[in-house]
Backbone as a printed PyTorch tensor [residue, N CA C, xyz], in Angstrom:
tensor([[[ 12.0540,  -8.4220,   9.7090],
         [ 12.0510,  -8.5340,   8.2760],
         [ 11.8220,  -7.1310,   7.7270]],

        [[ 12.9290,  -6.9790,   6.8300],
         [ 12.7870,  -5.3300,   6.3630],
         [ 12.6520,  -4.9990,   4.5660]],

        [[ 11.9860,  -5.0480,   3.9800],
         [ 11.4730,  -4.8750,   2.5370],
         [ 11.8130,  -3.6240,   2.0180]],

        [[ 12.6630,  -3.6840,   0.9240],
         [ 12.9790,  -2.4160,   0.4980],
         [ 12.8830,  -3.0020,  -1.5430]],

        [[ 12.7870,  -1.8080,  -2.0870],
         [ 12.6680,  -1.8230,  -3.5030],
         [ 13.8080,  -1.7500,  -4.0870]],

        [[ 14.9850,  -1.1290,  -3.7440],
         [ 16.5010,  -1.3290,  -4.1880],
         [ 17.6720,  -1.8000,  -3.3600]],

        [[ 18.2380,  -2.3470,  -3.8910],
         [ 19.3840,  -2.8120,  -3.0890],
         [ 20.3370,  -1.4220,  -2.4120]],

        [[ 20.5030,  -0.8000,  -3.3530],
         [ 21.2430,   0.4540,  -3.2100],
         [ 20.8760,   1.3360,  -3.0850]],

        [[ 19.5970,   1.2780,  -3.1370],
         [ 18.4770,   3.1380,  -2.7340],
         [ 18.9100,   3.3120,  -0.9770]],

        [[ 18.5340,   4.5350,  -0.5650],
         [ 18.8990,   4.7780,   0.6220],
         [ 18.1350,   4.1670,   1.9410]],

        [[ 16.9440,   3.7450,   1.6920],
         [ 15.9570,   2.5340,   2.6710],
         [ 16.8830,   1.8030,   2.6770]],

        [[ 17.7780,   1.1190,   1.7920],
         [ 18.1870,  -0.0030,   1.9980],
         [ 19.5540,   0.0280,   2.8330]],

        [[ 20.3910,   0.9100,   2.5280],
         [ 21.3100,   1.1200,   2.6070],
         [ 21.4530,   1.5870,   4.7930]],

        [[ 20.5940,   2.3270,   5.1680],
         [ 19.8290,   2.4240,   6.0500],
         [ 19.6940,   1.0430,   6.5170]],

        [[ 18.5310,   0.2640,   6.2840],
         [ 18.3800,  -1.1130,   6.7600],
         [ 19.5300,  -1.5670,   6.8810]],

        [[ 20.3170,  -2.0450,   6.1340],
         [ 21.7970,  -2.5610,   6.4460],
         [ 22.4360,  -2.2560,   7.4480]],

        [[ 22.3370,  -0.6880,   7.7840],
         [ 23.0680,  -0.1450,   9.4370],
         [ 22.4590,  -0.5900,   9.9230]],

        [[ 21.3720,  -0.5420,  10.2720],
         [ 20.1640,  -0.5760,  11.7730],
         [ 20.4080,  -1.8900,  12.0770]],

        [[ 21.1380,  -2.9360,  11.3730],
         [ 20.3350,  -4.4820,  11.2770],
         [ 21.8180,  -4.9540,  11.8090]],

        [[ 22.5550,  -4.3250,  11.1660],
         [ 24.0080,  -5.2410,  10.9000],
         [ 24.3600,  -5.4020,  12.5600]],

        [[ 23.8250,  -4.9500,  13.5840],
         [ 24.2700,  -5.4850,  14.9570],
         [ 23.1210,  -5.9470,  15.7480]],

        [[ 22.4700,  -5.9770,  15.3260],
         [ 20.8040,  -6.3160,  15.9160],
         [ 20.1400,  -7.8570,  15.9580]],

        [[ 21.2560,  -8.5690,  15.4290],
         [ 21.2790, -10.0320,  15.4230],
         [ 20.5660, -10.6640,  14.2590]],

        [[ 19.5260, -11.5810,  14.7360],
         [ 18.8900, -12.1940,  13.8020],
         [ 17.5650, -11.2200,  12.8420]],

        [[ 18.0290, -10.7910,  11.9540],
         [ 16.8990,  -9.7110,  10.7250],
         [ 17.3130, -10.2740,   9.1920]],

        [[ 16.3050,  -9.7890,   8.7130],
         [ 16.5380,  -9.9700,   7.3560],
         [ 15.9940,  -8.7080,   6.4520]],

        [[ 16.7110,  -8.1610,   5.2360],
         [ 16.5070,  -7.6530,   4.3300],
         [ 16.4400,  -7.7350,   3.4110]],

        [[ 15.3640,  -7.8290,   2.2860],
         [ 14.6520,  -8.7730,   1.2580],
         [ 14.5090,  -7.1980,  -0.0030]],

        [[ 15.6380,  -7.2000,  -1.0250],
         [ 15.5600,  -6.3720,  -2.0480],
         [ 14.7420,  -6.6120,  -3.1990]],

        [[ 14.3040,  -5.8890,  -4.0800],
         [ 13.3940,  -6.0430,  -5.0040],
         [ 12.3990,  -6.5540,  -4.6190]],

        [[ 11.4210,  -6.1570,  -3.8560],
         [ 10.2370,  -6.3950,  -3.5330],
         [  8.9280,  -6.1620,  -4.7250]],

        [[  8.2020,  -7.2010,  -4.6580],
         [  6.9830,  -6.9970,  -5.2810],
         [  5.4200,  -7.8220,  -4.7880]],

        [[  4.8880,  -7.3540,  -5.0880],
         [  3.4180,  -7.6320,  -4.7400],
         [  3.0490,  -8.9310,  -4.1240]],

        [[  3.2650, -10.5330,  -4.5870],
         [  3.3680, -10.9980,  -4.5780],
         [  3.8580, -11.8990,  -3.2920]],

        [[  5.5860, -11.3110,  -3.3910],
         [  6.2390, -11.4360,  -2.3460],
         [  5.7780, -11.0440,  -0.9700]],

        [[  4.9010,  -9.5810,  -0.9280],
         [  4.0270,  -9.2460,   0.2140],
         [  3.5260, -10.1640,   0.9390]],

        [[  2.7230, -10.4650,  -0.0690],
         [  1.3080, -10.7350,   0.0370],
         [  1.5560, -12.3610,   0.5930]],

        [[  2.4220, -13.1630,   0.2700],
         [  2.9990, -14.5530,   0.4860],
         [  3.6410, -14.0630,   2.0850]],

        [[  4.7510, -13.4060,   2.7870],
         [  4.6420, -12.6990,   3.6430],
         [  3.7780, -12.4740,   4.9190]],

        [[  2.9220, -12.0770,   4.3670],
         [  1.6070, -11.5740,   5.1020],
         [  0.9660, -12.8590,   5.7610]],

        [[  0.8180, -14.2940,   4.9600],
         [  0.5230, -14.9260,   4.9150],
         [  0.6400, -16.3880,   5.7420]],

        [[  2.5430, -15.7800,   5.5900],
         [  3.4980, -17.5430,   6.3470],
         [  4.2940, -16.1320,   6.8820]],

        [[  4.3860, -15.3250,   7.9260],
         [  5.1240, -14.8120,   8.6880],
         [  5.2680, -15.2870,   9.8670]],

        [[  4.8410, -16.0080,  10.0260],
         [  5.3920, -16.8670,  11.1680],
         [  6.2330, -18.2500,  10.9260]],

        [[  6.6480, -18.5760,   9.5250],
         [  7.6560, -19.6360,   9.5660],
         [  8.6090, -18.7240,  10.0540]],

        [[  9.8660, -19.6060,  10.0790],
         [ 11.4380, -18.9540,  11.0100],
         [ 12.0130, -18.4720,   9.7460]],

        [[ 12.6950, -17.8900,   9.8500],
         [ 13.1700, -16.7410,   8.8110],
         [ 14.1750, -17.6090,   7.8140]],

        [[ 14.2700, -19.1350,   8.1670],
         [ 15.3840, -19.7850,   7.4840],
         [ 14.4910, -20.3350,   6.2800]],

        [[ 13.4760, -20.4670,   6.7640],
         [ 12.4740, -20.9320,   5.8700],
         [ 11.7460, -20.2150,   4.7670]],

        [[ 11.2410, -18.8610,   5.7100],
         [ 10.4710, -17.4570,   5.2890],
         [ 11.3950, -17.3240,   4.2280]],

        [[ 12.7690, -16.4430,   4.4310],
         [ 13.0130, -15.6170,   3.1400],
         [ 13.6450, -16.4440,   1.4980]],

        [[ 13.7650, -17.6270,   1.8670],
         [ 14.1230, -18.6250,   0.3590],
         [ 12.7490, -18.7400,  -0.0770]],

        [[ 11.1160, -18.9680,   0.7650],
         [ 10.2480, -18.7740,   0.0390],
         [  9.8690, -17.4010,  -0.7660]],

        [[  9.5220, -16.5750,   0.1910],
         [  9.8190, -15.2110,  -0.5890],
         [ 10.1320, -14.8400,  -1.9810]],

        [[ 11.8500, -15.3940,  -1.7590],
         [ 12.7700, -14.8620,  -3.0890],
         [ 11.6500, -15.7650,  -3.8650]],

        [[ 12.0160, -17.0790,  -3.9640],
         [ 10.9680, -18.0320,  -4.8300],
         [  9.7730, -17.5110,  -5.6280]],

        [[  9.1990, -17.0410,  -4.7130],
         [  7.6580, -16.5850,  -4.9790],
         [  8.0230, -14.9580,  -5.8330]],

        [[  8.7930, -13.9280,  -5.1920],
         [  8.9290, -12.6580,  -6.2310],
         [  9.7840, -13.1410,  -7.3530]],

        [[ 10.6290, -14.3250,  -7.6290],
         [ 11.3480, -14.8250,  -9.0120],
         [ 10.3510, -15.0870,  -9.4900]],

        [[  9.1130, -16.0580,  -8.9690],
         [  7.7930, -16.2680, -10.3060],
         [  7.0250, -15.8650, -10.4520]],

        [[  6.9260, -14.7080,  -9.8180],
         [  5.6740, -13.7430, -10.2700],
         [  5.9950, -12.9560, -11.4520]],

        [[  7.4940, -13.4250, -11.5550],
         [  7.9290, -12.0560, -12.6190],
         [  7.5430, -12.6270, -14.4110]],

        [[  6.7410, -11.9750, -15.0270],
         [  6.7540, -12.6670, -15.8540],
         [  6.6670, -11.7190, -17.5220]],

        [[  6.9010, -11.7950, -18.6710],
         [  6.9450, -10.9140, -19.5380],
         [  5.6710, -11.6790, -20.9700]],

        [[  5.6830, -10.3090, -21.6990],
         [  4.4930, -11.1400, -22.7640],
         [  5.4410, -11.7560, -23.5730]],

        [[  4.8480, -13.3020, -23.9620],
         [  5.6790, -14.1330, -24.6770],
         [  6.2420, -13.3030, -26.4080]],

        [[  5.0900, -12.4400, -26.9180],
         [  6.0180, -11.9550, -28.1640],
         [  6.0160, -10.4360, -27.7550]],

        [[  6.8080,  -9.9580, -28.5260],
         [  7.3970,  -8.3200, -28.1960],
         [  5.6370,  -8.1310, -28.9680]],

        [[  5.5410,  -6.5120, -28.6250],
         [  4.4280,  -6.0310, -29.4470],
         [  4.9110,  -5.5350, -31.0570]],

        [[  3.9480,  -5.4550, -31.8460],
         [  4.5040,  -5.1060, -33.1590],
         [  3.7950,  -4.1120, -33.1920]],

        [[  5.5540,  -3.1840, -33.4120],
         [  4.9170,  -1.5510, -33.9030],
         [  4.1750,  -1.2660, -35.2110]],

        [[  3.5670,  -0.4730, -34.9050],
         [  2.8270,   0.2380, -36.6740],
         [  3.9480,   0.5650, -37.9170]],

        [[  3.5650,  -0.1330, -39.1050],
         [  4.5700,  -0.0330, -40.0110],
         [  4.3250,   1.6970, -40.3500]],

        [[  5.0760,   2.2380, -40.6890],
         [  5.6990,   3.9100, -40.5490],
         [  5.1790,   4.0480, -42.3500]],

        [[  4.9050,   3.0940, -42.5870],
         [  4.3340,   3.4610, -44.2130],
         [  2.7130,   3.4060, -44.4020]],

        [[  1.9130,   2.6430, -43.1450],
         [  0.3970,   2.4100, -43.2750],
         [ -0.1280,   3.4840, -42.1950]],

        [[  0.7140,   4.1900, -40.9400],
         [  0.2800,   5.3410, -39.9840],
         [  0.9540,   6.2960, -40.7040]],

        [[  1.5960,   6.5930, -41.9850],
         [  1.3470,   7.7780, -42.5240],
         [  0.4200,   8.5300, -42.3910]]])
């Protein structure tokens, strides 16, 4: 199992050679914290299992603040 932060950064691109004849591997893009740490955890399920949890788990960790922030009106930070 090989964790990289871009699909297209050069780790990854790399992983893809090393792997592509090496049989059964996996390479898991956009990595985050989460995803580790879940990883770390169930690395011993079989990899058919492992990496659909994974994705799962770094899709819901991702999360944004429900309202945008509101900037300072440009007439009261005069």
């Amino acid at each position: 199992m090989i964790f990289t932060d871009l699909r297209t950064g050069s780790c990854a691109l790399v992983a893809q050679l090393v792997c592509r004849d090496r049989g059964r591997r996996a390479i898991v893009f956009g990595v985050n914290l989460p995803m580790l740490l879940d990883f770390v955890f169930h690395r011993s399920l079989p990899l058919s299992e492992l990496v659909p949890r994974l994705l799962r788990k770094g899709r819901d960790a991702i999360r944004s603040v429900p309202e945008p922030i509101a900037h300072a009106d440009p007439a009261v930070s005069g």
